[in-house]
N, C-alpha and C positions, 0 to 999 in steps of 0.2 A: 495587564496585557503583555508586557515587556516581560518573558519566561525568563529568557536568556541572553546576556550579552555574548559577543564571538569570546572573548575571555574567559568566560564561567564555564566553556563548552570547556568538555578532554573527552581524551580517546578512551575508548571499553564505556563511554558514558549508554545505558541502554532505555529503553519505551517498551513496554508491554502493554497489551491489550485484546481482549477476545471478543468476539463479534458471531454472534448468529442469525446466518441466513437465511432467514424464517420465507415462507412465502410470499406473504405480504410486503414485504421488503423487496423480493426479487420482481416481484410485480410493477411497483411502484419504479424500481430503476428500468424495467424494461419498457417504463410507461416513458419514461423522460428520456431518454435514449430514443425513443423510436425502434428500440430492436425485440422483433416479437418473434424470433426464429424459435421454429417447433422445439429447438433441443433443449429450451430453455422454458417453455409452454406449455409441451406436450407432453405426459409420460410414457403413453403406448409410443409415439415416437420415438423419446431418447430411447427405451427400451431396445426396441428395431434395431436402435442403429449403436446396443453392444453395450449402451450404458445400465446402471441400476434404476436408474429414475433420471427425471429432471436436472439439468445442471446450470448453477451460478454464470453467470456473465464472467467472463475472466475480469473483465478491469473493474466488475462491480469487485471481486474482490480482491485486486491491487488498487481499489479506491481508499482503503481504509490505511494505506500507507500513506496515501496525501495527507488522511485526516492527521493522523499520528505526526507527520513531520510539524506542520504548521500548528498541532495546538500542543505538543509532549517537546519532544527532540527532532533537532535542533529550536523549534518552536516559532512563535508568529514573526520574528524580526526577519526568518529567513524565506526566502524560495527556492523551487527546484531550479535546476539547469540540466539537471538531466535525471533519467530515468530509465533503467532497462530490467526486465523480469523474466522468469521463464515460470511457466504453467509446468509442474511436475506431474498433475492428478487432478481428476474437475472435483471442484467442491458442489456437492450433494445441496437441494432444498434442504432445512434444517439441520445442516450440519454447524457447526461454530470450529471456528478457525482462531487459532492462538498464534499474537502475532508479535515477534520481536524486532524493534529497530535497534543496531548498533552504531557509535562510530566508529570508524577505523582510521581517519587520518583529519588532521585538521593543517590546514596550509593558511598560516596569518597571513601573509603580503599581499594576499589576493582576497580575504575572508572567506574560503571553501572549505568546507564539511564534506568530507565522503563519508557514506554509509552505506551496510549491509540490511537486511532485512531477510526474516523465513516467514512464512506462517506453515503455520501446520494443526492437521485436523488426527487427536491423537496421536502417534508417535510416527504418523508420516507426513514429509513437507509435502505441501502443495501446490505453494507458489515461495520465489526465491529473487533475489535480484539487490543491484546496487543503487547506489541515489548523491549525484552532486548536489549541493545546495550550496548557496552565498548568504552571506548578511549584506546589502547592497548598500545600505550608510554607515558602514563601517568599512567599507572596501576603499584604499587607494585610488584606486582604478574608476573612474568615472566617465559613464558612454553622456554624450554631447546628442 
């Protein structure tokens, strides 16, 4: 279980992973979520209202960045502390999204990991954003 100690990590270290948002899949998160908004449900609606079809939940897919942190890089030792993303273009029913996490900076004194992350659905992003994370028993720093 133990992927990585704060040590093993380095900077440019990268996670890849692709993911398709089948219907079934978008269904099932729209079911546990409680979000059944037409634009995600409906096709004659998303249509209406400008899209091609059907579109993905955004955080259903800035979910797969959770996945990728805690089980690839930085991996299970760590958690988020922060997380911000921008939605570039909705991801489509059945479309699959290519997704890479970077790091870009590792600060020992504290055990924080910054990272980038893109995905992208053929050769345009989709969704974009960065990601603090800690290793919390390898940190100094201890909250009471």
């Amino acid at each position: 279980m133990d992927r990585y100690s704060f040590d093993e990590l380095t900077v440019g270290m990268i996670s890849k992973r692709e993911y398709c948002f089948t219907e079934k899949r978008v269904e099932i998160f729209s079911s546990l979520i409680n979000d059944n908004a037409p634009i995600h449900m409906d096709t004659e609606f998303a249509k209406l209202k400008g899209y091609d079809g059907r579109i993905v939940h955004g955080l259903f897919v800035q979910s797969l960045i959770s996945g990728m942190l805690g089980n690839d890089v930085p991996g299970p030792n760590s958690v988020i502390n922060n997380l911000s993303m921008k939605m570039h273009h909705p991801v489509f029913i059945g479309q699959t999204v290519n997704y890479e996490i970077q790091i870009t900076a590792l600060t020992k004194a504290v055990s924080a990991i910054s990272l980038s992350f893109t995905g992208m659905v053929e050769e345009k992003i989709v969704i974009s954003g960065k990601v603090l994370c800690s290793f919390p028993e390898s940190s100094p720093i201890r909250v009471l």
